[in-house]
Residue frames as qw, qx, qy, qz and C-alpha x, y, z in Angstrom:
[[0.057, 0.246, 0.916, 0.312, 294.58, 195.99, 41.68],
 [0.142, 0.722, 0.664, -0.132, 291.57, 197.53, 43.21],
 [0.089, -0.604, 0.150, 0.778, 293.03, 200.91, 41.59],
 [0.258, 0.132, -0.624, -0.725, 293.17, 199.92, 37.93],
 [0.099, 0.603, 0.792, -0.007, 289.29, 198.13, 38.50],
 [0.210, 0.823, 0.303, -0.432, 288.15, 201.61, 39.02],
 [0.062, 0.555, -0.418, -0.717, 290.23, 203.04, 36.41],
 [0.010, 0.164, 0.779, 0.605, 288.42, 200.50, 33.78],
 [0.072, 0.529, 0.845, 0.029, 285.28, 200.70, 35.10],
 [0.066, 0.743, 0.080, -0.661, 285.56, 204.55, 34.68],
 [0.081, 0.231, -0.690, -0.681, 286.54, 203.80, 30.79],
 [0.028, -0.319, -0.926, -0.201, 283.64, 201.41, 30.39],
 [0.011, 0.693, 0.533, -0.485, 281.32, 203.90, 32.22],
 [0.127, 0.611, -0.176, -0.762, 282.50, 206.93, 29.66],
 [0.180, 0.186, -0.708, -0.657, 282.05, 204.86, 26.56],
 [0.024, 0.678, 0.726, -0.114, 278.25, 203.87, 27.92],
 [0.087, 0.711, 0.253, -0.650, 277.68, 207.51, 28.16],
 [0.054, 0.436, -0.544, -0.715, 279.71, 208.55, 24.87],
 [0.087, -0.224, -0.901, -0.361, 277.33, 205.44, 22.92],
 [0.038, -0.618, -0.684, 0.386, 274.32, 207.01, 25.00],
 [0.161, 0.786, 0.156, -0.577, 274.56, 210.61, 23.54],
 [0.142, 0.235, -0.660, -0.699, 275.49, 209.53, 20.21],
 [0.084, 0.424, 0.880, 0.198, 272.04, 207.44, 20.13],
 [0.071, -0.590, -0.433, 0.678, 270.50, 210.16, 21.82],
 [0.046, 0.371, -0.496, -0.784, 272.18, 212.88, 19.04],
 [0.134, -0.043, -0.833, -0.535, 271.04, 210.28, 15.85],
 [0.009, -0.528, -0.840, -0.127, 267.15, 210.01, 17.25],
 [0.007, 0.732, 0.354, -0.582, 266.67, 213.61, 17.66],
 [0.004, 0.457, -0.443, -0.771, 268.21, 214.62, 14.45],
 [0.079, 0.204, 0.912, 0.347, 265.99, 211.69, 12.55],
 [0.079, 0.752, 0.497, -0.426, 262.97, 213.59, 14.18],
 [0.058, 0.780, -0.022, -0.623, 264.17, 216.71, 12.44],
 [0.357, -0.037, 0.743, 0.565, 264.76, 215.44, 8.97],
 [0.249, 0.211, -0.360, -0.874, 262.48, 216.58, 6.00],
 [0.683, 0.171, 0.653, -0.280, 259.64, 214.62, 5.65],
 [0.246, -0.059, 0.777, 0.576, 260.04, 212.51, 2.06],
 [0.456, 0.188, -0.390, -0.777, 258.25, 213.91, -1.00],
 [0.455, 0.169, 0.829, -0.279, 255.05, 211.23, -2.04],
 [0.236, 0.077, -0.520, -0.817, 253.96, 210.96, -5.47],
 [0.458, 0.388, 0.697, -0.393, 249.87, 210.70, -5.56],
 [0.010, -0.155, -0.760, -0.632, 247.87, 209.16, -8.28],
 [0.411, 0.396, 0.684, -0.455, 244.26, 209.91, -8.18],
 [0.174, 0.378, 0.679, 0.605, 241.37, 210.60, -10.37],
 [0.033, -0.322, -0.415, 0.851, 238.99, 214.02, -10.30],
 [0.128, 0.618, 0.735, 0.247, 235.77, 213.89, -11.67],
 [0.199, -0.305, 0.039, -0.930, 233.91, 217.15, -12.15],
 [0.223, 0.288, 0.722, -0.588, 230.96, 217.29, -10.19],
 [0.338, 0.184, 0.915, 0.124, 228.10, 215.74, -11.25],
 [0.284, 0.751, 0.586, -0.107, 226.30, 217.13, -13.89],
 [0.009, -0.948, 0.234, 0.214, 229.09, 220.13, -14.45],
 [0.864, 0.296, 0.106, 0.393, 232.57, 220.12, -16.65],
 [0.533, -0.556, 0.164, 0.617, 236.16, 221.54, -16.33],
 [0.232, 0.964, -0.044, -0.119, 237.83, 224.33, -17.61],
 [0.673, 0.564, -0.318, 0.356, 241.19, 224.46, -18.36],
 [0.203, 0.627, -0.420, 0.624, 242.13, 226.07, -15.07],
 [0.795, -0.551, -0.252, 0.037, 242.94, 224.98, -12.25],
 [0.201, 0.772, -0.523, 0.300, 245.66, 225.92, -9.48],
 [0.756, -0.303, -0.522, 0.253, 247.41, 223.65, -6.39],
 [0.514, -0.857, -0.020, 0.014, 247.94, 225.39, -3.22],
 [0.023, 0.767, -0.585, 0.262, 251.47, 226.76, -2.36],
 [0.384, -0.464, 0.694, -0.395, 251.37, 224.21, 0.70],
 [0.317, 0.240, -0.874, -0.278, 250.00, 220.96, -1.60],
 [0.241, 0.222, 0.850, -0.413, 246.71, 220.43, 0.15],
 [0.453, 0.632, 0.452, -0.437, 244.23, 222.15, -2.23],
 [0.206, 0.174, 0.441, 0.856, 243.57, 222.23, -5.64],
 [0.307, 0.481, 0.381, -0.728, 241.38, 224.99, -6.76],
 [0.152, 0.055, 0.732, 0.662, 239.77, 224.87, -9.94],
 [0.385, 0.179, 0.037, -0.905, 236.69, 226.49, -12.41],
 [0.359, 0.277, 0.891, -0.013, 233.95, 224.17, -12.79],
 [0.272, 0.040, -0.307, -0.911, 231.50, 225.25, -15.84],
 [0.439, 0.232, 0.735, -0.462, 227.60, 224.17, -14.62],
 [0.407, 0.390, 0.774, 0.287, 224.75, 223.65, -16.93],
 [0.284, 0.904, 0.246, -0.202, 223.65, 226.82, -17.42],
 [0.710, 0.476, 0.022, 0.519, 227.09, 227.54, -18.80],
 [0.152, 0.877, -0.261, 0.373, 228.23, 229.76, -16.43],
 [0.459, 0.358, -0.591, 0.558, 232.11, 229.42, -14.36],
 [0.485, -0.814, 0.231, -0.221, 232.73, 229.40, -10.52],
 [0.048, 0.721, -0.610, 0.324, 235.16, 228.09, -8.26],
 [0.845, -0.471, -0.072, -0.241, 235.50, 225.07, -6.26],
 [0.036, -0.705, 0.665, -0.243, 237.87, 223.69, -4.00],
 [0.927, -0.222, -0.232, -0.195, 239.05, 220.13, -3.18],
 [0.347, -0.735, 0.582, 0.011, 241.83, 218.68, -0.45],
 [0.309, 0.445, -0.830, -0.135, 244.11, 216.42, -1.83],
 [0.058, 0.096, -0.980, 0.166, 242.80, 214.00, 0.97],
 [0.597, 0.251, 0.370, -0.667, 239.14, 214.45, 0.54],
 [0.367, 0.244, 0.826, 0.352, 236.87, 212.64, -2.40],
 [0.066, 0.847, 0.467, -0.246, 234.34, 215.81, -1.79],
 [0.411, 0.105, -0.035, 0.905, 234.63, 219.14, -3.52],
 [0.018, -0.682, -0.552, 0.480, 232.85, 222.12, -2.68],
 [0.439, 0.502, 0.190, 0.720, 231.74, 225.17, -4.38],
 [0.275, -0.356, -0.361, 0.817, 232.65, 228.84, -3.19],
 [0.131, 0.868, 0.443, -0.182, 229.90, 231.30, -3.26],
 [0.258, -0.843, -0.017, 0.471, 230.87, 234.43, -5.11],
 [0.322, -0.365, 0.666, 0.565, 232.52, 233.29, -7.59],
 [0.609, 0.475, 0.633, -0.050, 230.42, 233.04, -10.65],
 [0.715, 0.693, -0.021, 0.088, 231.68, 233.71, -13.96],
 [0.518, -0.734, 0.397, 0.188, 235.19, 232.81, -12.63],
 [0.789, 0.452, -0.138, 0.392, 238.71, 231.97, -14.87],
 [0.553, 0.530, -0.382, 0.517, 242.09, 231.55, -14.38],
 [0.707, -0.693, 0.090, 0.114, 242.53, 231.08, -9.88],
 [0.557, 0.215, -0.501, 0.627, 245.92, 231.16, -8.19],
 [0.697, -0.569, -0.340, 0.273, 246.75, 231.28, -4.59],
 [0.283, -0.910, 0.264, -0.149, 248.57, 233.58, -1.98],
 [0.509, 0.408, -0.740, 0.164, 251.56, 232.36, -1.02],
 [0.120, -0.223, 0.794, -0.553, 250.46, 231.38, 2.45],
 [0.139, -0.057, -0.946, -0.289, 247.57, 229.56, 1.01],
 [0.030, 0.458, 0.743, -0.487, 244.65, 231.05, 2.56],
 [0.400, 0.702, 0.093, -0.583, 243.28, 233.38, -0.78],
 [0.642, 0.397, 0.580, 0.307, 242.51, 232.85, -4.04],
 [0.176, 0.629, 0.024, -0.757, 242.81, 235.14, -6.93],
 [0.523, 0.260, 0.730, 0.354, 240.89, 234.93, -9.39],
 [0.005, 0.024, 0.382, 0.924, 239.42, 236.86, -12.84],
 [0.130, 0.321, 0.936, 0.057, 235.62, 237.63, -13.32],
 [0.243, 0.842, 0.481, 0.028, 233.31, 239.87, -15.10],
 [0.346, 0.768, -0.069, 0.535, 236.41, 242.29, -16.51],
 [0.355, -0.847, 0.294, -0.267, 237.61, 242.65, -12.73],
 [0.324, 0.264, -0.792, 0.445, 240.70, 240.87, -10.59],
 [0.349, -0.595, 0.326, -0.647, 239.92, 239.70, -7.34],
 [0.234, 0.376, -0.820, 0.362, 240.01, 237.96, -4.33],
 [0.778, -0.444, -0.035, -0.443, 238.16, 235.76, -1.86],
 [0.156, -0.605, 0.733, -0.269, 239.38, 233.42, 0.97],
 [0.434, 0.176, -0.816, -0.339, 239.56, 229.75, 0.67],
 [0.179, 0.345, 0.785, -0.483, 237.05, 229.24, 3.99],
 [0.112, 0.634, 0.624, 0.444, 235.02, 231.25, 1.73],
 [0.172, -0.524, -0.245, 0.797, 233.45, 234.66, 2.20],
 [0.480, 0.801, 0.345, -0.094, 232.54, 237.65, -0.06],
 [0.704, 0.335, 0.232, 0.581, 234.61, 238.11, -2.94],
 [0.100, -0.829, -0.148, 0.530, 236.70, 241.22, -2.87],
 [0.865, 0.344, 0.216, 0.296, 237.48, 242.88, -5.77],
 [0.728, -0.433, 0.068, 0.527, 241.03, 244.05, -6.66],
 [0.173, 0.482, -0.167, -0.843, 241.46, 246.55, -9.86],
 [0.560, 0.618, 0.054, -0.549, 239.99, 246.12, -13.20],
 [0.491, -0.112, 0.807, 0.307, 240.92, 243.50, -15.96],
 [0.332, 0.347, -0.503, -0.718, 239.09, 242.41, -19.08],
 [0.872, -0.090, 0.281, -0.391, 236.67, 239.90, -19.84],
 [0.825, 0.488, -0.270, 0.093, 239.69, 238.14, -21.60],
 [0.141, -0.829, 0.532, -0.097, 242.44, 238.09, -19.05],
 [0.757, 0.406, -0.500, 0.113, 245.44, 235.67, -19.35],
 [0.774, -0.080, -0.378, 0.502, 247.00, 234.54, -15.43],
 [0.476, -0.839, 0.121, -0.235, 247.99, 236.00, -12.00],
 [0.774, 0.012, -0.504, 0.383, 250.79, 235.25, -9.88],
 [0.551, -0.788, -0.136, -0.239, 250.88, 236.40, -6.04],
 [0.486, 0.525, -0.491, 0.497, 254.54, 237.42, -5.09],
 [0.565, -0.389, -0.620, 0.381, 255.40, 237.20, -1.22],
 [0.220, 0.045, -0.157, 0.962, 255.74, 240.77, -0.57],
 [0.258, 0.610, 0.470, -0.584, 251.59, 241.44, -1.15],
 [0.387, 0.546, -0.288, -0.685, 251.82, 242.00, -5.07],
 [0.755, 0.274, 0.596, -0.001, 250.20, 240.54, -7.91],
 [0.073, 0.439, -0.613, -0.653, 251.64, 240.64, -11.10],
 [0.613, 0.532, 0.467, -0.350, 248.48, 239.90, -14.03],
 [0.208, 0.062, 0.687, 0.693, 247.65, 239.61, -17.51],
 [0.380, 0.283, 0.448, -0.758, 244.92, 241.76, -18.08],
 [0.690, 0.540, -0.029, -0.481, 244.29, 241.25, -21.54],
 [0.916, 0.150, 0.341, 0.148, 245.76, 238.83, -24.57],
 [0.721, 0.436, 0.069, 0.534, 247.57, 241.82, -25.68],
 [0.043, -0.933, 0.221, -0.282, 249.04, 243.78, -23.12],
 [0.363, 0.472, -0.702, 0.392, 252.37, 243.45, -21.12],
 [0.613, -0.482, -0.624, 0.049, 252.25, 242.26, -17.44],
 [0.110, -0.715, 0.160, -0.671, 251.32, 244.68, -14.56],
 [0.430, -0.269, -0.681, 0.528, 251.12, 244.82, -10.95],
 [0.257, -0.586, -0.131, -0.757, 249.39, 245.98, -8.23],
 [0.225, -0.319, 0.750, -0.534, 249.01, 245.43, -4.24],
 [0.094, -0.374, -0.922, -0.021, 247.09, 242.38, -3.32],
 [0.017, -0.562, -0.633, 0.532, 244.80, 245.25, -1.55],
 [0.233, 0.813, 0.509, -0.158, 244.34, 247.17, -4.20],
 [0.216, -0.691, 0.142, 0.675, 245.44, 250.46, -5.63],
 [0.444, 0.749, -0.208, -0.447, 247.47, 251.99, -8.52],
 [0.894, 0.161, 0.309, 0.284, 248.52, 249.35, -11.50],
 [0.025, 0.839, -0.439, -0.319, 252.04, 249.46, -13.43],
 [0.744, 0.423, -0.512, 0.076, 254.08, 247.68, -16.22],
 [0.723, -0.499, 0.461, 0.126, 256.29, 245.04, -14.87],
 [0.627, -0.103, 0.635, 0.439, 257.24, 244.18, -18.23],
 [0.045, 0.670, -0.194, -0.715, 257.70, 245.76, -21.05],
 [0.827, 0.424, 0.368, -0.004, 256.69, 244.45, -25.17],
 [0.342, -0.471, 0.554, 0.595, 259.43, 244.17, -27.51],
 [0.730, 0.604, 0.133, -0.290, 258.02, 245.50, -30.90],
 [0.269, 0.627, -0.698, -0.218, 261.51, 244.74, -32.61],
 [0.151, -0.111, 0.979, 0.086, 260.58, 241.07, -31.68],
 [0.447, -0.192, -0.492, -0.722, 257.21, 241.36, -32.81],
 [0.093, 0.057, -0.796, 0.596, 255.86, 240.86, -29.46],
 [0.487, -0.393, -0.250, -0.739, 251.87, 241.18, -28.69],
 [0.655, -0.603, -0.112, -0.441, 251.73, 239.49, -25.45],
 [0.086, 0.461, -0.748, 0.469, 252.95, 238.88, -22.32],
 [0.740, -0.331, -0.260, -0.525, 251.28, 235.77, -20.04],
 [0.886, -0.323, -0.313, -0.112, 250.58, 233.17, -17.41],
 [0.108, -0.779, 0.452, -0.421, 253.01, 234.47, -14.60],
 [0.877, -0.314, -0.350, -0.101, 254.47, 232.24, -12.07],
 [0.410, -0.859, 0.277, -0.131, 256.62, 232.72, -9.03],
 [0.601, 0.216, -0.729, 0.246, 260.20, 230.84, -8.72],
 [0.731, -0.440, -0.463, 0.241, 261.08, 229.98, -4.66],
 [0.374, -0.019, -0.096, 0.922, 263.07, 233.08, -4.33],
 [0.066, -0.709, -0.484, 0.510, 259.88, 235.36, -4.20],
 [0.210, -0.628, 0.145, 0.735, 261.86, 237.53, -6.68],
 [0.265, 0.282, -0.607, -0.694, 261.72, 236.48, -10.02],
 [0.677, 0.233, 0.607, -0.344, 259.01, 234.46, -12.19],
 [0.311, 0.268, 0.789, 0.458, 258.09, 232.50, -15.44],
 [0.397, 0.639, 0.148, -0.642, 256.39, 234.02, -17.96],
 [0.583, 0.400, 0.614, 0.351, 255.11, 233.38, -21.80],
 [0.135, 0.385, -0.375, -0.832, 256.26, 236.09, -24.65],
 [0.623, 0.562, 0.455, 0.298, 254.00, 235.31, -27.91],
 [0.199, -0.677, 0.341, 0.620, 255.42, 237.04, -30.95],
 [0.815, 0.515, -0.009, -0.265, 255.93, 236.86, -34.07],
 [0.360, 0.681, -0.623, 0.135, 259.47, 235.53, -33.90],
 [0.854, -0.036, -0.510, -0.101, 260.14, 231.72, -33.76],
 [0.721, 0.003, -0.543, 0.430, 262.98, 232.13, -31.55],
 [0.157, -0.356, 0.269, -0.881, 262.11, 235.01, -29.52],
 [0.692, -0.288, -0.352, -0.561, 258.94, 233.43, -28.95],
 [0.521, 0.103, -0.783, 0.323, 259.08, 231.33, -25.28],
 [0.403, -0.846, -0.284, -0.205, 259.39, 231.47, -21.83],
 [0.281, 0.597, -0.218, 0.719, 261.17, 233.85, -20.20],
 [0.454, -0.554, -0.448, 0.535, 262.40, 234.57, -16.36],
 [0.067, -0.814, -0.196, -0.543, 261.29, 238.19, -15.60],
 [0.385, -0.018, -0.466, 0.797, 262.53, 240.18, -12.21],
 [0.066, -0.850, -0.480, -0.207, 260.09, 241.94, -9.99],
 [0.544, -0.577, -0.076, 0.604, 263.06, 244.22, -9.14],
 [0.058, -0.359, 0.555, 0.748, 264.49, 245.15, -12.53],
 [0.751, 0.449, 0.042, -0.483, 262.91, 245.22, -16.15],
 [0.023, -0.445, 0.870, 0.211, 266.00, 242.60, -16.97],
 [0.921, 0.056, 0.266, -0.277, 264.03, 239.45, -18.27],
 [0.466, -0.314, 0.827, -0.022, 265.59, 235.60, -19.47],
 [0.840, 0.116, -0.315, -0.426, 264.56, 233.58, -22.56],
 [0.350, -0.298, 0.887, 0.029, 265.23, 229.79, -21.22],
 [0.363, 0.060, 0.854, 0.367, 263.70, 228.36, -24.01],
 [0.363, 0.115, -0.234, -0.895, 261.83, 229.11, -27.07],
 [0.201, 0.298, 0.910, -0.208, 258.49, 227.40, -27.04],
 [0.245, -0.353, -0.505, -0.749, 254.64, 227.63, -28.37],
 [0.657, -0.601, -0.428, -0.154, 253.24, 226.95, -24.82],
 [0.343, -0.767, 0.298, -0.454, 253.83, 228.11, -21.35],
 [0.742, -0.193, -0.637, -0.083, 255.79, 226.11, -18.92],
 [0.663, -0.643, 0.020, -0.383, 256.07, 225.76, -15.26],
 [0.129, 0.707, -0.631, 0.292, 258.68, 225.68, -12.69],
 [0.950, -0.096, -0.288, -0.068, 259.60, 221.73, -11.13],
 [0.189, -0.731, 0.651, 0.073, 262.77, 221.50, -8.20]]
């Protein structure tokens, strides 16, 4: 008798333990779960006395938007607000800014101003600039590798060039058999590799937006369109 006692109370003792490291297991893994997406409503006034441009960008990492604020005197800068602030701020340096976008690690801006590219950091600082644009330029996008891939003008293909500077090159490539005249408004997918992009043209169905490669000149129509759009998982 006193044989099979121990022998249950050794069964009862393993299936405490076995119910112990399976809670154990299920609250460490709950820890490690994704934290759930949050849809936020808000409103964003311009600051007071100033009015919005068209452009604006949201951080990679979904704390900041940046965006160009036009003042009374009529000229552009930059300003920045966190998602959880009511305050924005503006960034020195920027003045006669258009068209921001971010780094991918969210800590620079690039933006267009006075026919140049360039860059400043989102603590602020002095604007550096990057190569040469137009006072017309059309969108950036900031690839993980250190390259930016631009629109310099309203009618030229899209180029690249190191975030730090240097020599610029096609990335893409106009298609005069589609009556092409511009390439625009870049944007990165999650892969790092390839991005959106807007053909105009002179052909309805040619006309769209298009996935581009920063490997290959191979490019994608996924739909024809009259407007740019923007990648959503």
């Amino acid at each position: 008798p006193n044989k099979r006692n121990w022998l249950g109370l050794a069964g009862w003792l393993a299936a405490a333990l076995l119910l112990i490291s399976t809670l154990a297991f299920a609250y460490l893994y709950s820890r490690h779960e994704a934290p759930l997406d949050h849809v936020m409503r808000f409103t964003l006034p311009p600051p007071e006395k100033n009015s919005f441009t068209e452009a604006f960008a949201l951080s990679p990492n979904g704390q900041t938007l940046v965006f160009v604020i036009r003042g009374t005197s009529g000229d552009t800068s930059l300003w920045l607000r966190p998602i959880g602030s009511v305050e924005a701020r503006q960034l020195p340096g920027t003045e006669g800014a258009s068209f921001p976008f971010w780094s991918p690690d969210s800590r620079t801006i690039g933006f267009f101003a006075n026919a140049k590219m360039r860059k400043i950091d989102a603590i602020g600082g002095p604007a550096q600039t990057i190569t040469d644009a137009s006072t017309d330029p059309r969108g950036g996008a900031w690839t993980p590798d250190g390259t930016i891939i631009f629109a310099p003008t309203t009618t030229s293909p899209l180029m690249r060039v190191a975030a730090s500077g240097g020599p610029v090159s096609e990335i893409t490539k106009l298609d005069s058999d589609a009556a092409e005249n511009s390439h625009r408004w870049p944007s990165m997918l999650p892969d790092g590799k390839h991005f959106l992009f807007f053909v105009r043209g002179g052909l309805p169905d040619k006309q769209g937006i298009y996935a581009g490669s920063v490997d290959s000149s191979d490019r994608v129509l996924i739909t024809p369109s009259s407007v740019m759009g923007s990648y959503a998982e």
